[in-house]
N, CA, C and O of each residue as an XYZ file, in Angstrom:
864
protein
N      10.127      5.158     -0.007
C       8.791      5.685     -0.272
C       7.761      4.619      0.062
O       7.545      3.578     -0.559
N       7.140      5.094      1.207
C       5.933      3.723      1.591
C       4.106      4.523      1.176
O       3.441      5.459      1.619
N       3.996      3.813      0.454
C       2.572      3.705      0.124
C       1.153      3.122      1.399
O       0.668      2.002      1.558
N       0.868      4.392      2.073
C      -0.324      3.859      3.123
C      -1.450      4.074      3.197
O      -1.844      5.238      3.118
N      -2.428      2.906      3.391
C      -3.668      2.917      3.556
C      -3.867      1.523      4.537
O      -3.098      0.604      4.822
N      -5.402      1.856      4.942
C      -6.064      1.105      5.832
C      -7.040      0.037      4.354
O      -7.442      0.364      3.238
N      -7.087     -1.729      5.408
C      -7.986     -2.577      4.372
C      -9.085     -2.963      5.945
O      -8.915     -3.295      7.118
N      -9.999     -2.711      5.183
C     -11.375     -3.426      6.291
C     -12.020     -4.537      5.721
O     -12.989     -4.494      4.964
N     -11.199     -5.917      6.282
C     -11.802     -6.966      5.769
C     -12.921     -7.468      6.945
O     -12.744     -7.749      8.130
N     -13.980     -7.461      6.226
C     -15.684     -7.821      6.653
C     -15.952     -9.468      6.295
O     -16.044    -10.059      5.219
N     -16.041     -9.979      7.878
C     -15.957    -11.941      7.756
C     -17.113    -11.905      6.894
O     -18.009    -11.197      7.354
N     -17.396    -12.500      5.683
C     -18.592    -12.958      5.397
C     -18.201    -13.328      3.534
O     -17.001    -13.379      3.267
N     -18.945    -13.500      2.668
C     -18.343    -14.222      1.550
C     -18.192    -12.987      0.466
O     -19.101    -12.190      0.230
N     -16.970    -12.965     -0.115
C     -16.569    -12.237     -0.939
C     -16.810    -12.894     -2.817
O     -16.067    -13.668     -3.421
N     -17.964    -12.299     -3.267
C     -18.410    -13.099     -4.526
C     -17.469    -13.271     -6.052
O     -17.070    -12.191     -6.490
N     -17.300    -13.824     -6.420
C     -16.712    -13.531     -7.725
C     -17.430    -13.928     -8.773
O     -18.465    -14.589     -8.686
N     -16.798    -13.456    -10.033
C     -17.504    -13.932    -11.131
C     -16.511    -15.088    -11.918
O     -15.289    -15.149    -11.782
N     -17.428    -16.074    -12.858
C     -16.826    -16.883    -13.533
C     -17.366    -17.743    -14.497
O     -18.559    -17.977    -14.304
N     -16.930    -18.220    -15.349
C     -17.853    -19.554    -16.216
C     -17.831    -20.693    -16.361
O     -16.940    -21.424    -16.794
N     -19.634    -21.074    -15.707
C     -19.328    -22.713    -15.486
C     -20.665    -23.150    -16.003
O     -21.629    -22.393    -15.887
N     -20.789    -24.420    -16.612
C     -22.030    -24.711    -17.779
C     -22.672    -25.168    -16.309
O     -23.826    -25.510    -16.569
N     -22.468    -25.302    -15.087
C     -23.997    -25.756    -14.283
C     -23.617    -24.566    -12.889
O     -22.600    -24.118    -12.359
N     -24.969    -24.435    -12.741
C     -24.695    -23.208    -11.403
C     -23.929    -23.617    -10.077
O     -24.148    -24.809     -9.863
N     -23.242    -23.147     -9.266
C     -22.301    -23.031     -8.224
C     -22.599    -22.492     -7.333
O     -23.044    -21.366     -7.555
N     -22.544    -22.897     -6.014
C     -23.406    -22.308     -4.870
C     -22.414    -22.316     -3.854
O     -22.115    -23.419     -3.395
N     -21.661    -20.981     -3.270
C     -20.570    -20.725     -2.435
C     -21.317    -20.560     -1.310
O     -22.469    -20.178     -1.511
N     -20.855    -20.813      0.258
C     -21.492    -21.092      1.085
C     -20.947    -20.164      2.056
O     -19.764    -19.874      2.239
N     -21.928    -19.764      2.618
C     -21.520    -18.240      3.012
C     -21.389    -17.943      4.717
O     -22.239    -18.271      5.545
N     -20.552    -17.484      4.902
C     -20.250    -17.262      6.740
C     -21.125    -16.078      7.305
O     -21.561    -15.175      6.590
N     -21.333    -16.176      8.652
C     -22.351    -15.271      9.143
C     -21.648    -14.541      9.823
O     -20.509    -15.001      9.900
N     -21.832    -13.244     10.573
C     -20.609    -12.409     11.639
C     -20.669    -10.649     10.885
O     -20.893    -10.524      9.680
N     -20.568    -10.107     11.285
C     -19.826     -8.689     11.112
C     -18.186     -8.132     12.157
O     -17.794     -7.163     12.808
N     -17.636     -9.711     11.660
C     -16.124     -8.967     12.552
C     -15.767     -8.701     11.563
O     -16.376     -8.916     10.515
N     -14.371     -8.013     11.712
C     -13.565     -7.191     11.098
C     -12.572     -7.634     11.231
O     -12.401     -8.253     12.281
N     -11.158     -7.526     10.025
C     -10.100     -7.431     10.517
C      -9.584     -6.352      9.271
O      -9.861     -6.316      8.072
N      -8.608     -5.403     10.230
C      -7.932     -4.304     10.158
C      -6.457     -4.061      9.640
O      -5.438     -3.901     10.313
N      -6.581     -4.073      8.524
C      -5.166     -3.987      8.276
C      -4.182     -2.286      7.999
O      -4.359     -1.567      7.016
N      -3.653     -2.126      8.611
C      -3.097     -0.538      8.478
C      -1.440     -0.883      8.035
O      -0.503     -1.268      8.734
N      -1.546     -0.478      6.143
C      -0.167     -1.428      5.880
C       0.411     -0.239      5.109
O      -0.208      0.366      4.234
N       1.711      0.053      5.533
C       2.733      0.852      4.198
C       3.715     -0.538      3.338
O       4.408     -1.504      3.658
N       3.271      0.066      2.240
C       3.736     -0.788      1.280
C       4.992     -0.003      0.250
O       4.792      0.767     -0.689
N       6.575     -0.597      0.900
C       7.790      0.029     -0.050
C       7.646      0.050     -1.483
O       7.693     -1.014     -2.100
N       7.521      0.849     -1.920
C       7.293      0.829     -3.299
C       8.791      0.435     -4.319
O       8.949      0.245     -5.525
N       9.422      0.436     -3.508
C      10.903     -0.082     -4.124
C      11.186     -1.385     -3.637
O      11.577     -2.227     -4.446
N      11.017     -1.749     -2.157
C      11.821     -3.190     -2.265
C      10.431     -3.767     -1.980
O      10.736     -4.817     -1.413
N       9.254     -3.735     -2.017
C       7.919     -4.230     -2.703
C       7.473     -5.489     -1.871
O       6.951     -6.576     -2.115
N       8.164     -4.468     -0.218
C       7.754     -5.520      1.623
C       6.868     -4.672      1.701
O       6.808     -3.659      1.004
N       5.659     -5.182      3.030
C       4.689     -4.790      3.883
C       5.281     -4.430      4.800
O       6.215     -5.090      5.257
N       4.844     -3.161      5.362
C       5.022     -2.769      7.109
C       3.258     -2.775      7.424
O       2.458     -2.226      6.666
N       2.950     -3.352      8.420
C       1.522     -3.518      8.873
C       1.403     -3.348     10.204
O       2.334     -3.515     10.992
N      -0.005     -2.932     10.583
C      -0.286     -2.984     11.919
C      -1.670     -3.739     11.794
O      -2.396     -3.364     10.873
N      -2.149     -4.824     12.664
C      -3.599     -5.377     12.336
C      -4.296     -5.306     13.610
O      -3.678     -5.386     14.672
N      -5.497     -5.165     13.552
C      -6.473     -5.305     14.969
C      -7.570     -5.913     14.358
O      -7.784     -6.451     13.272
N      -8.274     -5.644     15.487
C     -10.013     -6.715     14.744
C     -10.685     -5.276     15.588
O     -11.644     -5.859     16.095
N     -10.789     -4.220     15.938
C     -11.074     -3.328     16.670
C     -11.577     -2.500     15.881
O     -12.616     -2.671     15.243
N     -10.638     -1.212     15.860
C     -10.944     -0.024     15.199
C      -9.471      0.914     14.457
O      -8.448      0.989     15.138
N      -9.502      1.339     13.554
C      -8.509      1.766     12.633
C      -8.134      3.413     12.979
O      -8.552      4.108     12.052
N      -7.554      4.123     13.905
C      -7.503      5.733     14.586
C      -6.425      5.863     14.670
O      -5.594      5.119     14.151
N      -6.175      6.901     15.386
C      -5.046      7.837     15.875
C      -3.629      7.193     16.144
O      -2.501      7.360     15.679
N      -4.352      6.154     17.373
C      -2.772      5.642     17.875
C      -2.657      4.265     16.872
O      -1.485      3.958     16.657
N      -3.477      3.549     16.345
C      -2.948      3.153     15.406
C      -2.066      3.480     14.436
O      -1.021      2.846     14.292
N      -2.464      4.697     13.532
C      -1.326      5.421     12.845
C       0.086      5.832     13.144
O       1.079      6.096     12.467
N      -0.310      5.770     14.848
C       1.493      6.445     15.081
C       1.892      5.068     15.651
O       3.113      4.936     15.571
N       1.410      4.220     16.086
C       2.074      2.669     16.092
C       2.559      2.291     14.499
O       3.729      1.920     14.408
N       2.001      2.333     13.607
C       2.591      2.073     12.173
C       3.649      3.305     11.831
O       4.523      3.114     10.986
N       3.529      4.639     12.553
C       4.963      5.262     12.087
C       6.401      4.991     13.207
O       7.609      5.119     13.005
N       5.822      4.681     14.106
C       6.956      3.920     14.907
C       7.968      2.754     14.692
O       9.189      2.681     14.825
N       7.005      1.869     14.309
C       7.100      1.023     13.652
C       8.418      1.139     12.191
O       9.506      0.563     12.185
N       7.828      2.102     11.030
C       8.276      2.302     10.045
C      10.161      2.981     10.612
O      11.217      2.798     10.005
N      10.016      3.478     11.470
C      11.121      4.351     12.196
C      12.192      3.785     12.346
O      13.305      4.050     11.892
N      11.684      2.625     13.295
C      12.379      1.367     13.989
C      13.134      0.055     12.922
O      13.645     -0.982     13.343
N      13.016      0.462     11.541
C      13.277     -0.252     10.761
C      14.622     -0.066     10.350
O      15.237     -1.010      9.854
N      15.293      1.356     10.545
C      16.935      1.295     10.651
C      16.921      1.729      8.782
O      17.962      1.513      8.162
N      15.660      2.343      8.004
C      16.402      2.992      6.735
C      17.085      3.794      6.571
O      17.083      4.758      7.337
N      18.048      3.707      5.375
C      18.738      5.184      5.478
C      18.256      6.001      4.253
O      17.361      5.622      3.499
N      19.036      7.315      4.119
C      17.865      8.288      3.470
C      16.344      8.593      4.078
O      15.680      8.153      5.017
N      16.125      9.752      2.855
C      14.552     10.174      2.937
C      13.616      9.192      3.487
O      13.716      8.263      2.685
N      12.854      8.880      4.285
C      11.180      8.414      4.381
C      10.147      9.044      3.950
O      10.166     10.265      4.105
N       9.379      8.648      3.526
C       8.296      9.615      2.977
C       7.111      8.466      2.597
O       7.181      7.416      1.958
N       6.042      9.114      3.251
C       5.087      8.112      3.164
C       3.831      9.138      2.340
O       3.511     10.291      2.629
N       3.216      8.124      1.087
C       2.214      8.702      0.256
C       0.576      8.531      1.161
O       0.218      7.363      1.007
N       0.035      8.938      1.605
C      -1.605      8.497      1.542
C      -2.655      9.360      1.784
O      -2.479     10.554      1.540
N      -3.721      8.977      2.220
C      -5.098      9.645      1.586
C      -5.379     10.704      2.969
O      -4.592     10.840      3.906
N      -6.439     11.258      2.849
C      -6.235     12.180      3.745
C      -7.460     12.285      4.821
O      -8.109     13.301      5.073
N      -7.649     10.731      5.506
C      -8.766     10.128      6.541
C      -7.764     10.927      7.402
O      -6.594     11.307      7.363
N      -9.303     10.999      8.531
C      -8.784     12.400      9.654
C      -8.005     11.482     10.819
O      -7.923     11.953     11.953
N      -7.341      9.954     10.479
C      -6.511      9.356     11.589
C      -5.111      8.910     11.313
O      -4.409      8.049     11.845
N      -4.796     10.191      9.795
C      -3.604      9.933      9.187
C      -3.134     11.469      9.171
O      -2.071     12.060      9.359
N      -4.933     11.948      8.740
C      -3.837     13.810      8.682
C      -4.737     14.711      9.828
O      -5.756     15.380      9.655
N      -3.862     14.429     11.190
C      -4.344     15.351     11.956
C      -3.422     15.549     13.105
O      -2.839     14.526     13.467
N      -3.085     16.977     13.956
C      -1.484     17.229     14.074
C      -1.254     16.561     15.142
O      -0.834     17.297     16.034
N      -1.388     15.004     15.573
C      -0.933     14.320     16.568
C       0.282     13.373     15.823
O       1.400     13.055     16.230
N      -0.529     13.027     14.390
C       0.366     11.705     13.508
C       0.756     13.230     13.101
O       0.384     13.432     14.257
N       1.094     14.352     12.656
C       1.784     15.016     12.011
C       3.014     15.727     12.607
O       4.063     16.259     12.241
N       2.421     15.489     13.556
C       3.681     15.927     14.921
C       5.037     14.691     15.356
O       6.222     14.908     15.609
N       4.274     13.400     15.304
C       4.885     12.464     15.608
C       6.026     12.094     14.421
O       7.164     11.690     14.661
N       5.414     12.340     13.000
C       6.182     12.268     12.127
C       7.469     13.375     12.241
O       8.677     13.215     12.062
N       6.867     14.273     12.526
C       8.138     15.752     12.191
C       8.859     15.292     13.381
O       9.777     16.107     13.470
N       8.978     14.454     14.351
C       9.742     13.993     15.367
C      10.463     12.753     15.048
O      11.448     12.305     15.634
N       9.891     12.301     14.126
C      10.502     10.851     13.540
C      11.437     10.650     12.117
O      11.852      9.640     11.548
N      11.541     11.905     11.868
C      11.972     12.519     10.568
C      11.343     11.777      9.436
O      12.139     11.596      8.514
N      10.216     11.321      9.247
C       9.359     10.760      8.164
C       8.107     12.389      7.495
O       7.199     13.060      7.984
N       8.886     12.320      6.111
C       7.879     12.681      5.353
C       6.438     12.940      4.793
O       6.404     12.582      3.615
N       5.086     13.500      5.276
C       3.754     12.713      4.686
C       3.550     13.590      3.484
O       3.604     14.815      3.374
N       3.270     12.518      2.501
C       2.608     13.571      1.366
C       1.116     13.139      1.272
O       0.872     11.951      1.061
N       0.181     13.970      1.407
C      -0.829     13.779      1.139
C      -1.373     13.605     -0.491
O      -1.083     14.340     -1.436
N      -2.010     12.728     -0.498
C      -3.129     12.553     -2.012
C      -4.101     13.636     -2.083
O      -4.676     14.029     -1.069
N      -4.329     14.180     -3.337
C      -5.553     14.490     -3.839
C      -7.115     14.257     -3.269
O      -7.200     13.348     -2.443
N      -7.739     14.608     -3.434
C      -9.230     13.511     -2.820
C      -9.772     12.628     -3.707
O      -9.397     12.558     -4.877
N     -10.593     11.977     -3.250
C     -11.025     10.727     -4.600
C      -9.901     10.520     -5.344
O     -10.193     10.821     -6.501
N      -8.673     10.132     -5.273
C      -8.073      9.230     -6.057
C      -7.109      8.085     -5.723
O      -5.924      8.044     -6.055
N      -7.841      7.074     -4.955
C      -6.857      6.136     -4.662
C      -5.996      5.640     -5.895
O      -4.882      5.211     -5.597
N      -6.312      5.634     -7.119
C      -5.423      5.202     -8.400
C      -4.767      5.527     -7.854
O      -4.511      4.603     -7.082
N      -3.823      6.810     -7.503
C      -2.783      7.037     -6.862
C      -2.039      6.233     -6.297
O      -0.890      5.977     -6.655
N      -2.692      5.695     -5.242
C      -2.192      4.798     -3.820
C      -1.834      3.318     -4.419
O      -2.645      2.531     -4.908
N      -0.511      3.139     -4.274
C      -0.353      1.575     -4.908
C      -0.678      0.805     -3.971
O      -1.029     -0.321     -4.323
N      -0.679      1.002     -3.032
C      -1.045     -0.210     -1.946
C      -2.607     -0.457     -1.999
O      -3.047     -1.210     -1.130
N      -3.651      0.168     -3.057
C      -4.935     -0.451     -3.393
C      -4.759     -1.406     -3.810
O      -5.653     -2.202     -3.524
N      -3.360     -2.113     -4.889
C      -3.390     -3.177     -5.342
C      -2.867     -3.837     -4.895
O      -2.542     -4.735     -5.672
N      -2.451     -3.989     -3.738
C      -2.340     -4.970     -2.598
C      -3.121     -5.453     -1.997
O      -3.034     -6.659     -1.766
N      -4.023     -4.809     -1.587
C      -5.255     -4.985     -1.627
C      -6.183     -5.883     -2.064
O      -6.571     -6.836     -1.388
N      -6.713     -5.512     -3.631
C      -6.835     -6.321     -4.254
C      -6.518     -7.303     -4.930
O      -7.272     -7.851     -5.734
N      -5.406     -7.630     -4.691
C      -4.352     -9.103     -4.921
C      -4.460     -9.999     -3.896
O      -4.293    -11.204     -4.083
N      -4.848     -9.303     -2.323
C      -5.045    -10.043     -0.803
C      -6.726    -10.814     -1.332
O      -7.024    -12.008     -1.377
N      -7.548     -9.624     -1.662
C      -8.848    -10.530     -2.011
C      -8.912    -11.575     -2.797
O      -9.433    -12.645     -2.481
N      -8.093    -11.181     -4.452
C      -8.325    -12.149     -4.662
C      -7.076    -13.348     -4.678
O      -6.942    -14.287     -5.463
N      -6.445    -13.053     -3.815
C      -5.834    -15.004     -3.204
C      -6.667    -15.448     -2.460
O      -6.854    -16.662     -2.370
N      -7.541    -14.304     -1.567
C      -7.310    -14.847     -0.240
C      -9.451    -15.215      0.094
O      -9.726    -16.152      0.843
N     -10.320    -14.602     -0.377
C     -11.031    -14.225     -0.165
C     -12.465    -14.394     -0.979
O     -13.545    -14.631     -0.439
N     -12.161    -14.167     -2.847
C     -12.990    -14.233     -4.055
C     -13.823    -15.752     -3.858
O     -13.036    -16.675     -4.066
N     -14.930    -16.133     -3.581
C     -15.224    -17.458     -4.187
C     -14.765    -18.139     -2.793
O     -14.851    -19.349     -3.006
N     -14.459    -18.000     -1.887
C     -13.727    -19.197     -1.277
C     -14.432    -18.832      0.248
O     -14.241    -17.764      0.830
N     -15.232    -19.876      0.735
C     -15.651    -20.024      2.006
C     -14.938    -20.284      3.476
O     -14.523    -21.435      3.617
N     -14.788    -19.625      4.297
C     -14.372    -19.782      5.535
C     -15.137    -19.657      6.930
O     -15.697    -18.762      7.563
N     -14.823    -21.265      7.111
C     -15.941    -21.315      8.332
C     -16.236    -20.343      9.684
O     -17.338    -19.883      9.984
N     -14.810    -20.121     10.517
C     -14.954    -19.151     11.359
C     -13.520    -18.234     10.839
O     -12.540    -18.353     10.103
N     -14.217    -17.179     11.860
C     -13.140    -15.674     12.105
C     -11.437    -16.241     11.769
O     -10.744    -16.008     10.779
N     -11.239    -16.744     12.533
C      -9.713    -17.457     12.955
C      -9.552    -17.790     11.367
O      -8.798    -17.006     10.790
N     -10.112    -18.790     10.576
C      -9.586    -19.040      9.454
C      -9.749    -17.709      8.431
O      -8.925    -17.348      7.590
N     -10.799    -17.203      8.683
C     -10.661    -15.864      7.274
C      -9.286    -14.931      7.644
O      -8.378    -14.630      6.869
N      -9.451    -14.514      9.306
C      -8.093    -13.802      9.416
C      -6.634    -14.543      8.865
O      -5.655    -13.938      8.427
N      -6.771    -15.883      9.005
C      -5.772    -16.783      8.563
C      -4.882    -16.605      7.323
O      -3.667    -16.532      7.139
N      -6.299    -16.553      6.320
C      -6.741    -16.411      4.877
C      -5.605    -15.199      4.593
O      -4.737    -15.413      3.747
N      -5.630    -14.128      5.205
C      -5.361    -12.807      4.660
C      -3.927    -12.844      4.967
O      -3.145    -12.458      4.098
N      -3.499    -13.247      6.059
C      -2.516    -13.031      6.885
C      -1.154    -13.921      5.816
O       0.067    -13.769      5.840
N      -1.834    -14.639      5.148
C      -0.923    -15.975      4.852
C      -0.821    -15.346      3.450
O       0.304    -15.153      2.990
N      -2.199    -14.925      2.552
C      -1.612    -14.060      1.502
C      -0.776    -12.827      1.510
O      -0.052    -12.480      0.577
N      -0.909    -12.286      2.470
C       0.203    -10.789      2.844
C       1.566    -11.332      2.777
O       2.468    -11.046      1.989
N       1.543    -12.283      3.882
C       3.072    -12.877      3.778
C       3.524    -13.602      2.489
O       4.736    -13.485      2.310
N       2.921    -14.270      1.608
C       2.926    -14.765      0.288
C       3.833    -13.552     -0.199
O       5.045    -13.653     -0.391
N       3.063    -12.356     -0.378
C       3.801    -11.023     -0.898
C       5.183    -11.304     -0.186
O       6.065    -12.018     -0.663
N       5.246    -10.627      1.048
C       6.479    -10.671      1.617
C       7.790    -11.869      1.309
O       8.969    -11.517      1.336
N       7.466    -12.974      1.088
C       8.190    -14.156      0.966
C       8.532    -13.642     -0.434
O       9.430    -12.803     -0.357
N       8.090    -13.877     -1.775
C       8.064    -13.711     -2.841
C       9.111    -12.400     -2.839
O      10.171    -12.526     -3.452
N       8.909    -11.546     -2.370
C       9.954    -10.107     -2.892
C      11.444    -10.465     -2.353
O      12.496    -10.071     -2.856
N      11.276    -11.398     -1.081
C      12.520    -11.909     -0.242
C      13.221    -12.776     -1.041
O      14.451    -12.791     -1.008
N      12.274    -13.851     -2.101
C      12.972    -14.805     -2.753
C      13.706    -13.969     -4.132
O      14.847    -14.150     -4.558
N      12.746    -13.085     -4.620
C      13.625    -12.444     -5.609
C      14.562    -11.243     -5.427
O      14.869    -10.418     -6.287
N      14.962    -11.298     -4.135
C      15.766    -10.462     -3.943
C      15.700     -9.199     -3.721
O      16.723     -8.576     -4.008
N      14.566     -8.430     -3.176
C      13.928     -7.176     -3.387
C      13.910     -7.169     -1.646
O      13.076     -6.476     -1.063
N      14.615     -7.759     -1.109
C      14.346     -6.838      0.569
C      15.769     -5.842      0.476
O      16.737     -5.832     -0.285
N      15.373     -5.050      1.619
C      16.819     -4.214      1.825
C      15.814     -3.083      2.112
O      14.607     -3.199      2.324
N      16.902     -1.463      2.059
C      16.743     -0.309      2.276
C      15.773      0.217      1.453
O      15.326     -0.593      0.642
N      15.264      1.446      1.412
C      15.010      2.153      0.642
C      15.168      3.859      0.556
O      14.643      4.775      1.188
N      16.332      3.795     -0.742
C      16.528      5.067     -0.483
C      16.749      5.701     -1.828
O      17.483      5.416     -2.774
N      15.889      6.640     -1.607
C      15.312      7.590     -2.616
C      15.993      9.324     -3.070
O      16.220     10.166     -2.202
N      16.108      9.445     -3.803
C      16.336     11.035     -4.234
C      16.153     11.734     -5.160
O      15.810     11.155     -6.191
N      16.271     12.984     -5.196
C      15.826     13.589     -6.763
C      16.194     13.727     -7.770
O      15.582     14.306     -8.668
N      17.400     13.171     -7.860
C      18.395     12.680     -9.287
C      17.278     11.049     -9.980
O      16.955     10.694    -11.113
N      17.051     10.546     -8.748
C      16.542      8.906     -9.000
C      14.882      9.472     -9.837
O      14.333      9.207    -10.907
N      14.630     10.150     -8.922
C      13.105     10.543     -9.484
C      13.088     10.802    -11.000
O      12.508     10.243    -11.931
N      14.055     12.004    -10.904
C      14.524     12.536    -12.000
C      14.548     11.574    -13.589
O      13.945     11.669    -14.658
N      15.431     10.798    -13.110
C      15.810      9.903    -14.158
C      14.346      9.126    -14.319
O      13.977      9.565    -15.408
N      13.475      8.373    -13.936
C      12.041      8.364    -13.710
C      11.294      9.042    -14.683
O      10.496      8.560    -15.487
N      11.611     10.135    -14.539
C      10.741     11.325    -15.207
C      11.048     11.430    -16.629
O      10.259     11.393    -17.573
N      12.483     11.583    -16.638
C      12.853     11.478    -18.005
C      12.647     10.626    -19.058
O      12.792     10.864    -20.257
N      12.227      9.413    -18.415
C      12.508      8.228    -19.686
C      10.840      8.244    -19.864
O      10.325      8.102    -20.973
N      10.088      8.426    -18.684
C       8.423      9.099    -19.082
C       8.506      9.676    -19.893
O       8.035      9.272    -20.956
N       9.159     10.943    -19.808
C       8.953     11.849    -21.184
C       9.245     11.765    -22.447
O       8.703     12.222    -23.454
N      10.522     10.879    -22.206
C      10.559     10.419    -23.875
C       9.530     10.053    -24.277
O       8.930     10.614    -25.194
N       9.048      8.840    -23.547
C       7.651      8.314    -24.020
C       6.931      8.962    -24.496
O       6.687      8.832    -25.696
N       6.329      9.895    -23.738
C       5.556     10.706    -23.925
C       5.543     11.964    -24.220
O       4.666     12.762    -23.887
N       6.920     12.290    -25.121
C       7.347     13.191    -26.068
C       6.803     14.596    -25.245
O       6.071     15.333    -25.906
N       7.109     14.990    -23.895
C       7.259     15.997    -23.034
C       8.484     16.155    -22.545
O       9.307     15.245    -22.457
N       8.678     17.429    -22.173
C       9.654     17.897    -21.249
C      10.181     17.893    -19.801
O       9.476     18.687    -19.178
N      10.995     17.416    -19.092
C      10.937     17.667    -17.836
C      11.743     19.150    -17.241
O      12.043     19.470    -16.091
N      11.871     19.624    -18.109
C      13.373     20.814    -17.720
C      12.577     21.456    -16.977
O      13.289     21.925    -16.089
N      11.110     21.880    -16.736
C      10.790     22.807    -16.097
C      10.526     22.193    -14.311
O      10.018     22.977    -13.508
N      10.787     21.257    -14.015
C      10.330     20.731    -12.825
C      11.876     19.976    -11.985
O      12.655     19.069    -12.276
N      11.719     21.022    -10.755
C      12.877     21.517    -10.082
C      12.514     21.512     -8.897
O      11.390     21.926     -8.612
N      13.461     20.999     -7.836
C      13.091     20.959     -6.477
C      12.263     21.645     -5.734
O      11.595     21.243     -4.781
N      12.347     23.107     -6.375
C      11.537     24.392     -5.276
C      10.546     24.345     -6.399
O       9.876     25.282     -5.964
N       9.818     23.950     -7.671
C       8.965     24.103     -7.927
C       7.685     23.593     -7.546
O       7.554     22.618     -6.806
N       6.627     24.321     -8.102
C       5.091     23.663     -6.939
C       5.030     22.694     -7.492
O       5.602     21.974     -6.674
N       4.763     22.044     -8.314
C       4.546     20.288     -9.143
C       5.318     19.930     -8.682
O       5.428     19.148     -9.626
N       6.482     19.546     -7.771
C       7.355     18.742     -8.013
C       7.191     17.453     -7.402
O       7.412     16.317     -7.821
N       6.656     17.994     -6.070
C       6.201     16.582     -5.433
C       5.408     15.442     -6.211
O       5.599     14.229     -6.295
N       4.452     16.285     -6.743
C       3.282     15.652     -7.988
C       3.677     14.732     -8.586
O       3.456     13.528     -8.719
N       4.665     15.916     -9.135
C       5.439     14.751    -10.699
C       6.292     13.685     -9.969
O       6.550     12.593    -10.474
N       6.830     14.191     -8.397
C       7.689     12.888     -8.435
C       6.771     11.402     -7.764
O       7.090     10.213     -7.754
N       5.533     12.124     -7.246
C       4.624     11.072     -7.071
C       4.141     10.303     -8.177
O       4.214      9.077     -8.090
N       3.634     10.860     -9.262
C       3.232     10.024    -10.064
C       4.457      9.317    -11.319
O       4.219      8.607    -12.296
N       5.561      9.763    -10.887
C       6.942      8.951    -11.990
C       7.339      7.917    -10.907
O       8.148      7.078    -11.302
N       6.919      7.806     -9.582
C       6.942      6.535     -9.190
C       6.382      5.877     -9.010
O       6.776      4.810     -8.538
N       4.922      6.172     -9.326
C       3.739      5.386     -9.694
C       3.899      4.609    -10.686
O       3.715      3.397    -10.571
N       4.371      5.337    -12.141
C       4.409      4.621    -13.040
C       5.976      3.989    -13.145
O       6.252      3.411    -14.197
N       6.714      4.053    -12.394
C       7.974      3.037    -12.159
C       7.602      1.849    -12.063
O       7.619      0.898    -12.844
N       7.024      2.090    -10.302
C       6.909      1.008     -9.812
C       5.612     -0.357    -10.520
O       5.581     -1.574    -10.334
N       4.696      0.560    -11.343
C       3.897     -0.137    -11.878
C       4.635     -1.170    -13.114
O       3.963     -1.882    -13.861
N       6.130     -1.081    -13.148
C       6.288     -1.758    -14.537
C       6.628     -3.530    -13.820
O       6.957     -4.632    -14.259
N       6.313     -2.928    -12.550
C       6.321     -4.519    -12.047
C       5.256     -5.324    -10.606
O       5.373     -5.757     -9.460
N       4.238     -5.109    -11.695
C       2.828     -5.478    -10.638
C       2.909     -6.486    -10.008
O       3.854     -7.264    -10.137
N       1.873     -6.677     -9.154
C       1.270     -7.990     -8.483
C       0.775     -8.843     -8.971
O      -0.416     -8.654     -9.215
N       1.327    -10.126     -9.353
C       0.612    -11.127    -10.187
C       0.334    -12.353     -9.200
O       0.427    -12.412     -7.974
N      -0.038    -13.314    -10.146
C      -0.650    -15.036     -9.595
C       0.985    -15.518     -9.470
O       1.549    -16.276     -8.681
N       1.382    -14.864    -10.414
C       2.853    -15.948    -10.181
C       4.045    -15.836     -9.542
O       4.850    -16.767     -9.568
């Protein structure tokens, strides 16, 4: 299950907040480049698949990142979660997928909460970006590139690379120990039912959330 969205990092100074008894003056880069990150993020073995440009974020970008995802040799289901920009859901990437045997489930509107790869995101800013000045292009792209891989290294050292493969017994079990929690039922939610995708989207939301992105 890969989690996808696009990040548009804009060269120039990213502010933060903080407390210091005399004022602090971050020094700020000039430019409107871009760099482009178009990343599915495994929500199980908790690697990046990316595509980056300094260009523009479209069409054949998207099917270079499902090619990409293809070429990776998983076994089982693929199935990729994301939002529904017209260079992810429109029937060129939807065609390419049903040829690639990859899954898309589309999100809701307005709700990236959904999308775990927002907090990838915001874990890239703030390593890479909050408070911290970079003189030219080359070093901010640097900046990002070196925190992404930070992620990547880190899941490699604890042992979290490999396959990913998913099913509805796994979901299942997911769901269930939710509900204890939360003193609900799952008996009514069954492969051919309409929620099901739903529920199994958001019981791996809250799976995978029991082990976030930290400093350490």
């Amino acid at each position: 299950m890969f989690f996808v969205d696009a990040a548009h990092f804009v060269f120039g100074t990213f502010l933060c907040c903080l407390w210091s008894f005399m004022r602090l003056f971050v020094r700020a880069a000039s430019g409107r480049q871009r760099f482009n990150v178009l990343g599915a993020w495994n929500g199980v073995t908790r690697t990046l698949v990316s595509v980056t440009n300094t260009t523009v974020v479209n069409t054949d970008t998207m099917c270079e990142l499902l090619c990409k995802i293809a070429r990776q040799g998983l076994t089982g289901p693929i199935s990729l979660v994301l939002d529904n920009a017209r260079y992810q859901r429109n029937a060129v990437v939807m065609e390419l997928a049903a040829q690639l045997g990859i899954t898309l489930l589309f999100l809701p509107s307005y709700s990236p909460n959904l999308n775990l790869i927002e907090r990838l995101w915001k874990f890239t800013k703030r390593r890479a970006l909050y408070g911290r000045y970079h003189p030219t292009f080359a070093d901010f792209r640097a900046a990002i590139e070196r925190a992404l891989c930070a992620v990547a290294q880190r899941a490699l050292d604890q042992g979290l690379g490999g396959g990913c493969k998913l099913s509805y017994p796994t979901f299942m079990r997911f769901f269930e120990g939710v509900a204890a929690r939360r003193q609900t039922s799952c008996q009514f939610f069954t492969p051919e039912s309409a929620p099901c995708r739903t529920v199994w989207l958001c019981v791996l939301v809250l799976a995978v959330a029991d082990g976030p992105l930290s400093e350490n």
